[in-house]
N, C-alpha and C positions, 0 to 999 in steps of 0.2 A: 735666551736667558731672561729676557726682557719683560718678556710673554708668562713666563713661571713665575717671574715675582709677580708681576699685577695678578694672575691669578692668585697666588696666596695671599698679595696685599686687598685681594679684594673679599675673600672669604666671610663669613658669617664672625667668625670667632673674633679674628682679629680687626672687624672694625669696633666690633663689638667691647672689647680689650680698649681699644684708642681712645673710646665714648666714654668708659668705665676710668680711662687713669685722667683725661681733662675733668671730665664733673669734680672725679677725687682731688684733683689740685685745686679745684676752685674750692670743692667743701672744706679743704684744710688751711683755705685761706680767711674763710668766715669763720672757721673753728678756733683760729690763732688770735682773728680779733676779739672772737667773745670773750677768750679767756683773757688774753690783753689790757680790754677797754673796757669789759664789764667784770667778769669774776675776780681778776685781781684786785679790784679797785674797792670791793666791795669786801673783801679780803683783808685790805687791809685797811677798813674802816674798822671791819670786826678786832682786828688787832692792834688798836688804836694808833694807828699809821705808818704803821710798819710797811715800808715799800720793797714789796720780794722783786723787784729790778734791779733796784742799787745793791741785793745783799748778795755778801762773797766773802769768804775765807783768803784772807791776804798771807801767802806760804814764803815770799820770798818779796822784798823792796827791790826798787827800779831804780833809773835815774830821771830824778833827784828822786828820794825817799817818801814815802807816804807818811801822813793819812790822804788816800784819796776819794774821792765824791762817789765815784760810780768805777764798776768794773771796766770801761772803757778809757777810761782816765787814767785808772792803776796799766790796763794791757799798752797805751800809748804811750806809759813810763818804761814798758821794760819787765812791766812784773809780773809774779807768777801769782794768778789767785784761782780758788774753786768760787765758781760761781752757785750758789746755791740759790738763788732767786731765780735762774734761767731753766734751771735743774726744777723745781716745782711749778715752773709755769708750762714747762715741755709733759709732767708728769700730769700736770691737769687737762690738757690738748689731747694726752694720749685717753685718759676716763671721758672724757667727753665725747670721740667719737666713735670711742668703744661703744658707749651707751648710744649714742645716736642711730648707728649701723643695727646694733644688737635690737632696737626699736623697727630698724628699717626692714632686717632679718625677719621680724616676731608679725611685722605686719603684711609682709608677702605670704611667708607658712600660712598663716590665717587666712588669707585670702585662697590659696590653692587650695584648704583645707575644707572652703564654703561651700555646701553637699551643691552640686550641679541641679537644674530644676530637671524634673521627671519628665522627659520625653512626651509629649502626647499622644494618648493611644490612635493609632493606624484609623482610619473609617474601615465599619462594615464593609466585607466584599458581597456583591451582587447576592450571593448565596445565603449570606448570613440574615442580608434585608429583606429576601424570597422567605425561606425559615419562618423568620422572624415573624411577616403577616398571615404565612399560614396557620403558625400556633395560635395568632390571634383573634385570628376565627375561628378556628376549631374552638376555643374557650368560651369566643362569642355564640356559639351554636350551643352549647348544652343548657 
């Protein structure tokens, strides 16, 4: 039994799988801080400082009662809120490495699609190069 897994743990596909979800985790962790530490920030400079981390819909008070600073604060109370600031930062993570992939997609196609170079033709066989000087004397004779 031992012998049947490392054969399949060794296979083409599935190391190939393994390679494919570590890089993934690592890109979705560069992805999270772009949107993090660059796009929201710059986000909410556009909307004159509005910070989509702290924002959330407060559905129900805690103990003691709100207003609270940040949705962590409100969930340490006890409360119930939608967080809508987590909710458009997950929503930007998601377009971003849609478009990233869909770029990574668009630039493999293109690459498989880059005409192959033409083979080089074969050398003359013996026969061809015999031929060849006799016509060219015969032509040279007349």
């Amino acid at each position: 039994m031992l012998k049947e897994f490392r054969e399949f743990a060794m296979k083409g596909n599935v190391v190939d799988m393994a390679v494919g979800i570590v890089i993934g985790a690592a890109f979705g962790a560069i992805v999270t801080s772009l949107v993090a530490d660059l796009v929201m920030p710059l986000i909410g400079i556009i909307t004159g400082g509005l910070d989509f981390s702290a924002r959330y819909l407060l559905l129900k008070d805690g103990v003691p009662p709100g207003p609270y600073a940040t949705p962590a604060v409100a969930k340490a109370a006890g409360a119930v809120t939608l967080n809508i600031g987590n909710f458009i930062s997950l929503i930007l993570n998601f377009i971003i490495v849609a478009f990233a992939l869909f770029m990574v997609v668009k630039a493999m196609n293109s690459a498989r699609r880059a005409p192959a170079a033409a083979p080089a033709a074969p050398p003359p066989t013996k026969e061809e190069v015999l031929l060849t000087e006799i016509r060219d004397l015969l032509r040279a004779a007349r």
